[in-house]
C-alpha positions in Angstrom: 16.6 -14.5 17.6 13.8 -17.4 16.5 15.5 -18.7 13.2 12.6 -19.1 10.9 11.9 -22.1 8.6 12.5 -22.4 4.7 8.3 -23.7 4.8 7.4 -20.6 7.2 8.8 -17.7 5.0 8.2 -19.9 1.8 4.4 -20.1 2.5 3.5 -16.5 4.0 5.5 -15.1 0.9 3.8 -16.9 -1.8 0.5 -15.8 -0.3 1.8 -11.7 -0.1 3.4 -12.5 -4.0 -0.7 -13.7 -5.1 -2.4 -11.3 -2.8 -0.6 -8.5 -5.0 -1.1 -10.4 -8.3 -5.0 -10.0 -7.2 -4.4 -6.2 -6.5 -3.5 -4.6 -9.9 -5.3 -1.5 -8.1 -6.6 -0.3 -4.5 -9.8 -1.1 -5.5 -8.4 -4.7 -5.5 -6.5 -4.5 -3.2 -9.5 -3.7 -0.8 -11.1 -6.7 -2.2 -8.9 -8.8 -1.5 -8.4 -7.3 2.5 -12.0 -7.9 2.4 -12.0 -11.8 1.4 -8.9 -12.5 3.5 -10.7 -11.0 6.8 -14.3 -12.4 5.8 -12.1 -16.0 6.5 -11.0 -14.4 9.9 -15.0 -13.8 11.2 -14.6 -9.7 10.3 -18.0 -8.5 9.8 -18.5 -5.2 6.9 -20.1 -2.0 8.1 -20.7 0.7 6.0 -19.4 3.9 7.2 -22.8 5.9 6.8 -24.4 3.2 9.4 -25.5 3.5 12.5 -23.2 1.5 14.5 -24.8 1.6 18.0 -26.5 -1.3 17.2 -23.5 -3.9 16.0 -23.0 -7.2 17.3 -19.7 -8.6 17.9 -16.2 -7.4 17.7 -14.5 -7.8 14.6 -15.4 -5.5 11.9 -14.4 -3.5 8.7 -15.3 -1.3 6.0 -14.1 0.0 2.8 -14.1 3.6 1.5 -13.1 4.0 -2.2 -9.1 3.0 -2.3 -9.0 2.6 1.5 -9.6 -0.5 3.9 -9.6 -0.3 7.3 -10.3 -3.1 10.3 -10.3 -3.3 13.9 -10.9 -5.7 16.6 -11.9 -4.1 19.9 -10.5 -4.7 23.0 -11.9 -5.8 26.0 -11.7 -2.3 27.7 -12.8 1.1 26.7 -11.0 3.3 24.0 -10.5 5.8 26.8 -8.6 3.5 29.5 -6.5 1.3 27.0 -6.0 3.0 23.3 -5.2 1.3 20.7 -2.3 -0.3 18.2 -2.7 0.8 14.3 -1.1 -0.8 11.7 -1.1 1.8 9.2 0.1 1.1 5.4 -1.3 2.5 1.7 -2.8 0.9 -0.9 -1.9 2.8 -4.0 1.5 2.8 -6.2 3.0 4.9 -8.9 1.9 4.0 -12.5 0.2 5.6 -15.5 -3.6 6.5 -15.1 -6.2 6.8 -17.6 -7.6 10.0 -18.4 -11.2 10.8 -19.0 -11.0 11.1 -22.7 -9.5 8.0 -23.2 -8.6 7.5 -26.7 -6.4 9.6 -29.3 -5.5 8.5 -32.9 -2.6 9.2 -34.5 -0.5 8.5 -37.9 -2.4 5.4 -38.2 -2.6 3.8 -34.6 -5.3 4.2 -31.3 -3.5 5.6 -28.4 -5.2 5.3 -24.6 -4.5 8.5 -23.1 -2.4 8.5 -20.0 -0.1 10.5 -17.4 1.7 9.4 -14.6 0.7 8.6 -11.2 3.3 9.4 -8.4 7.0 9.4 -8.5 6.5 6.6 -10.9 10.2 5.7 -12.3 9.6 6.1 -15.7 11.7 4.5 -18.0 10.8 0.7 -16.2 7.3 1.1 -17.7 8.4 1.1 -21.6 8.4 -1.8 -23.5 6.2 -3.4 -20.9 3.1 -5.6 -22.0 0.6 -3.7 -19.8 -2.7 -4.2 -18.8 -5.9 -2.2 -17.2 -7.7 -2.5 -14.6 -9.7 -0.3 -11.6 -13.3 0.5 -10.9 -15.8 1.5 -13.4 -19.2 3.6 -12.3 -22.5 3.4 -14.4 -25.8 1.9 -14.6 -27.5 -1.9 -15.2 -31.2 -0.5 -15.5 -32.4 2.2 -13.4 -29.8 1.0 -10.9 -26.4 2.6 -10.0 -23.2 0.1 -10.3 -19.7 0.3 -9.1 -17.7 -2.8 -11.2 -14.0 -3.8 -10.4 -12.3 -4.6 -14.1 -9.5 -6.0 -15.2 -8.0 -6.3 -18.4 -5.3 -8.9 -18.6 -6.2 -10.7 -22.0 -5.3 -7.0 -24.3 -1.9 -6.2 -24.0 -1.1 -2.2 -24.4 2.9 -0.8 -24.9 4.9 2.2 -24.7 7.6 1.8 -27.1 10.8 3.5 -26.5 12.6 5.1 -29.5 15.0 3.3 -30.8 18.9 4.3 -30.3 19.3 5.2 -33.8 17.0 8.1 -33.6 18.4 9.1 -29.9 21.5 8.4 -29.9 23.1 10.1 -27.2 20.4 8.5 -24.5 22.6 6.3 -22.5 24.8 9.3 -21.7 22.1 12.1 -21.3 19.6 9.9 -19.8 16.5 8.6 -20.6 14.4 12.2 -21.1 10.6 11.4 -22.1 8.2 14.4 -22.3 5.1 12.8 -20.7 2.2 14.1 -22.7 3.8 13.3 -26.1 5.8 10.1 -25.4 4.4 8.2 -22.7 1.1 7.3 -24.3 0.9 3.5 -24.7 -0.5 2.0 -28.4 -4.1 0.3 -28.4 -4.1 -1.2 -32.5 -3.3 -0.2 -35.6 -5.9 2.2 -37.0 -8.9 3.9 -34.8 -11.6 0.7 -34.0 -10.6 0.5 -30.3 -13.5 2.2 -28.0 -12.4 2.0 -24.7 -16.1 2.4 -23.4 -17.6 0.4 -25.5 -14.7 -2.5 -24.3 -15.8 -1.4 -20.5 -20.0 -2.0 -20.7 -19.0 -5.2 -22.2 -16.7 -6.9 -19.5 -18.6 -5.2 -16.9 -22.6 -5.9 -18.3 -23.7 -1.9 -17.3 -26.0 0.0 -19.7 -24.0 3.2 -19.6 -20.3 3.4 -18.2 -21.0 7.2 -16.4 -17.3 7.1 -15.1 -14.0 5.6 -13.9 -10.7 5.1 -12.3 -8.4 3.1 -14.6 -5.0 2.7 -14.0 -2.5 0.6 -15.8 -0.4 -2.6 -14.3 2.3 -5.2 -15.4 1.2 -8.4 -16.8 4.2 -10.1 -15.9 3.4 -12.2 -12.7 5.4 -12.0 -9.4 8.5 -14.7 -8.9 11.0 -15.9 -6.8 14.7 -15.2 -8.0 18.1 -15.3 -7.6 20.3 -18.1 -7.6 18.8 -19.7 -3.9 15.2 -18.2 -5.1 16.2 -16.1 -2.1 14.2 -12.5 -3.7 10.8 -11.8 -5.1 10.0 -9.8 -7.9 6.8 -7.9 -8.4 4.8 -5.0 -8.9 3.6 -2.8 -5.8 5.7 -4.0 -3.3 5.7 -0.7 -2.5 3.1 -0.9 -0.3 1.0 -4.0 -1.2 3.6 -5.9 0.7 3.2 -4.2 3.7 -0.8 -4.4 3.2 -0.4 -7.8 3.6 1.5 -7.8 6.4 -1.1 -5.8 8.6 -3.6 -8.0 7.3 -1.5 -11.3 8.2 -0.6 -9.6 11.5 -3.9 -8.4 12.4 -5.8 -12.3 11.7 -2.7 -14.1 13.8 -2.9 -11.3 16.5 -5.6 -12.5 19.5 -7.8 -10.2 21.6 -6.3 -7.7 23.7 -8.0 -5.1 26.4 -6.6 -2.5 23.9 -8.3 -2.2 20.2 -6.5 -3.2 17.4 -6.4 -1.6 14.1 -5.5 -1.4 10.2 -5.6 1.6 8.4 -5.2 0.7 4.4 -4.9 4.2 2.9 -5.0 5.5 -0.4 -3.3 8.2 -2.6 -0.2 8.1 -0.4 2.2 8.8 -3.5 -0.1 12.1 -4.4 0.2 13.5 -0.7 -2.6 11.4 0.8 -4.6 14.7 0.3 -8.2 12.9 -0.6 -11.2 11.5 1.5 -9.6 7.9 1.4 -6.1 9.4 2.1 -4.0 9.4 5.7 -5.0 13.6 5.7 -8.7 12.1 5.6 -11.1 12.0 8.8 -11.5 7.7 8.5 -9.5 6.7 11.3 -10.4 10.1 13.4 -14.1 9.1 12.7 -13.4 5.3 14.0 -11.8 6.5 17.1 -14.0 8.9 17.9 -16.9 6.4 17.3 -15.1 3.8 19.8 -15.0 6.2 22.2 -18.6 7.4 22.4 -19.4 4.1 21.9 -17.0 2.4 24.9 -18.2 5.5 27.8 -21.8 6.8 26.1 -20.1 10.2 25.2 -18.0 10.2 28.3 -15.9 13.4 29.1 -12.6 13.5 27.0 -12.9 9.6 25.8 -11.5 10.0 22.8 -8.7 12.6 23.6 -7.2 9.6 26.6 -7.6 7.0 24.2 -5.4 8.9 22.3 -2.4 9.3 24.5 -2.5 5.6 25.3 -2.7 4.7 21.5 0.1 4.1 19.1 0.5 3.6 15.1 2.9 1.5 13.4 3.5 3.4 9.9 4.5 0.2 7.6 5.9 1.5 4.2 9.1 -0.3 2.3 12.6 0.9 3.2 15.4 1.6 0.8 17.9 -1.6 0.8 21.6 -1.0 0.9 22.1 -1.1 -3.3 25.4 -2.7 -3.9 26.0 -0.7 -7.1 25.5 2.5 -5.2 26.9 2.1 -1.7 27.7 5.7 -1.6 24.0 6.9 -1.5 23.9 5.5 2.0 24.9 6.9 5.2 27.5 4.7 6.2 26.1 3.9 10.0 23.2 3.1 8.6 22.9 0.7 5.8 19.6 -1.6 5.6 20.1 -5.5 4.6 18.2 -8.2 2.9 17.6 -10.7 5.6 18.5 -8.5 8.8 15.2 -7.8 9.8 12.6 -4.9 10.1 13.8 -1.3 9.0 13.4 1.4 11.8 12.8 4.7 10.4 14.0 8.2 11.4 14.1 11.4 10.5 15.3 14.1 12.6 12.7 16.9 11.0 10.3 14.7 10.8 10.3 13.3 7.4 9.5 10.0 8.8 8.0 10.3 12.5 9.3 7.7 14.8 11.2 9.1 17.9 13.2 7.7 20.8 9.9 6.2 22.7 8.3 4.6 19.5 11.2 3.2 18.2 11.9 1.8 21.8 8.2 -0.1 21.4 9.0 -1.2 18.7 12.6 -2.4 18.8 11.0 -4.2 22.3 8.0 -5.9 20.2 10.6 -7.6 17.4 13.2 -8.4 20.3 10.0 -10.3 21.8 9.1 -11.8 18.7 12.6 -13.2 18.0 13.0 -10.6 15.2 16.3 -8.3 14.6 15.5 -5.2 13.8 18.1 -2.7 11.6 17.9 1.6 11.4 17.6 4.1 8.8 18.3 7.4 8.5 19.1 9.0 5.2 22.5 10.8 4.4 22.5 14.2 5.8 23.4 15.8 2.4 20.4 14.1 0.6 16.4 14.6 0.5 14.5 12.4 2.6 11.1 10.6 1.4 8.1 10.5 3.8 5.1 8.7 4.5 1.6 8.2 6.2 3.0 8.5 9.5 3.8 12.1 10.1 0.6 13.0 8.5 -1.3 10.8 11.0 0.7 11.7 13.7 -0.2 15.5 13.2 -3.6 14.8 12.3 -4.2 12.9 15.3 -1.4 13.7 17.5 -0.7 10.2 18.2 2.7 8.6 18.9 4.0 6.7 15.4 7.0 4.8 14.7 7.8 4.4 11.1 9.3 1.1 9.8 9.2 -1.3 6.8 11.0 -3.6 4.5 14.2 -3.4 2.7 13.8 -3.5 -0.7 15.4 -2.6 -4.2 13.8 -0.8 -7.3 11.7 1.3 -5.4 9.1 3.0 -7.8 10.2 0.7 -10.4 7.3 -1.4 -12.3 8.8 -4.5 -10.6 10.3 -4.1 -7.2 12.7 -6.7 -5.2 12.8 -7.8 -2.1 14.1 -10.8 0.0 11.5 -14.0 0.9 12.5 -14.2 4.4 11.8 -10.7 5.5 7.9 -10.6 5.1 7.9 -13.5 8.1 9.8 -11.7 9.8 7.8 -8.1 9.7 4.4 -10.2 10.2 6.2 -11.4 13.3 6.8 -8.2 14.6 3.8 -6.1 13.9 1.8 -9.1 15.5 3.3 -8.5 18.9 3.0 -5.0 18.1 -0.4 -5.6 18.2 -0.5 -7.7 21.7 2.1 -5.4 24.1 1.2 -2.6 26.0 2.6 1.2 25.1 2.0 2.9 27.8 
């Protein structure tokens, strides 16, 4: 396998650990896809656009929470598919609600509930801040404003252990509509609107999507600095990686795609979601596009086509070896995670996970296999849902990593290289 330099894995990491700092939401995460392709020569389209007309053969476009990008190839959709990189932009956390303020015994609460299978207890006793898109008007003129608060620090403070004493044995039980609310100020000044029309300049604030986010920074750890810490690893890191894989990858006579979806930890049931028509619509556009409505264009691009489902893996956790079937034990620093599921749960199957077990070999990448213990639950992602929606071959894969769901994740420095290495050549080979 190519051993890969302390300055390689260094440099692509701090860029994924400042690409998430910049991404306390998918709206900035999208943002931020959209400045790092801009630098690649990616032209933005708007999906209500006539597209007959484009010049060129980079492009992208956002949709709400959702980024996708794609560089066609030098033959029709029809006689040589194409490679998606498929990852999601959201993560669990606390939300906002519409009413946004409460007051009570003497302090202003902002009103929230939880986003996702969001690990609770990691979010108490946090300095927090907010951030997400805000929706009004400057004039007569209809705004959407990306905000971020990181200057006002917000709390949920846990109960002390005098008052619960028998948490550490019972576990850690909050109710979430009473306990999870974090604290604003002492009495009932704070106007969350009010604080909105004034970092973003609009007249009237007409709506939003706020979300909340750790203020602590993303580091290197451990003894050797060998791990990062941070927020949303889980799936801003693999974001990153389909973006870095994507500008490294060159032109190909198939197209090549990322597909940035939101709302993944809901179900992916929205617009901007994997169950959404955005990457059906692109397709389908390519094809009419590549053969002038040929006959069935779409349908054999699809059979030639693959997606590579990028979404983090669970690490072996050395304090709970036993939650891990024993054949099958993912490791910091052993490469790529291959992910399977015999009913589906995750959708790679013997001839994906052959493409891409053959793209890492050729990259000088070691891959490693996961499949969950037989007498446990098993998590899912974007790919089966894409797979169905599309019927398009998908291997699912990702990173190991620790914390999962946790307001600060781990995982190792030297994997990222390694994935971006991978899904490059994923990008580059043929499927079939």
């Amino acid at each position: 396998m190519t051993k890969i330099s302390t300055q390689a894995h260094t440099k692509v990491s701090k860029s994924m650990m400042d690409f998430i700092e910049a991404s306390p939401t998918p709206f900035h995460c999208v943002a931020q896809a959209a400045k790092r392709l801009k630098k690649e020569g990616y032209t933005e389209v708007q999906v209500s656009e006539d597209w007959r007309e484009l010049k060129g053969e980079k492009f992208f476009f956002a949709y709400d929470g959702a980024f996708v990008a794609w560089h066609l190839g030098t033959q029709p959709f029809a006689d040589a598919g194409a490679r998606i990189i498929g990852a999601h932009t959201d993560s669990p956390n606390f939300r906002v609600k519409p009413v946004s303020t409460s007051h009570r015994h003497g302090m202003t609460r902002l009103n929230a509930e939880p986003y996702g299978g969001i690990l609770a207890y990691t979010w108490f006793d946090r300095d927090l801040g907010v951030a997400g898109r805000v929706v009004g008007q400057k004039g007569k003129q209809s705004r959407e404003c990306l905000v971020r608060m990181d200057d006002i620090a917000f709390r949920i403070p846990s109960l002390a252990i005098h008052l619960n004493r028998g948490v550490n044995k019972e576990g850690f039980k909050p109710n979430m509509q009473n306990h999870a609310q974090p604290i604003a100020c002492m009495g009932g000044e704070f106007d969350l609107t009010k604080e909105l029309k004034a970092r973003t300049g609009l007249d009237h604030v007409d709506g939003y999507d706020l979300a909340f986010f750790d203020l602590q920074k993303p580091s290197f750890g451990g003894v050797n600095q060998d791990f990062i810490f941070a927020p949303r690893l889980d799936n801003q890191a693999s974001c990153f990686q389909a973006l870095e894989a994507l500008a490294r990858s060159a032109q190909t006579q198939h197209t090549n795609i990322i597909a940035l979806y939101d709302h993944e930890e809901v179900g992916s049931r929205s617009a901007s979601g994997a169950m959404g028509q955005l990457i059906k619509g692109l397709l389908q556009r390519i094809a009419e596009a590549d053969h002038n409505d040929a006959f069935q264009g779409f349908e054999r691009g699809l059979a030639k086509s693959i997606m590579i489902s990028v979404d983090m893996a669970h690490a072996l956790h050395p304090n709970y070896p036993e939650l891990h079937d024993a054949n099958h034990k993912p490791m910091f620093g052993e490469g790529p995670v291959i992910k399977t599921h015999t009913e589906t749960r995750y959708a790679t199957d013997g001839s994906t996970g052959a493409f891409f077990r053959r793209a890492a070999k050729e990259a000088g990448v070691p891959t490693q296999e996961f499949s969950i213990r037989s007498d446990l639950a098993c998590g899912s992602t974007i790919g089966p849902i894409t797979s169905a929606n599309l019927g398009m071959a998908t291997v699912d894969v990702g990173n190991p990593m620790l914390s999962m769901h946790s307001i600060r994740e781990q995982c190792a420095r030297i994997d990222v290289e390694m994935m971006v290495r991978a899904l490059t050549q994923c990008l580059q080979i043929e499927f079939r």
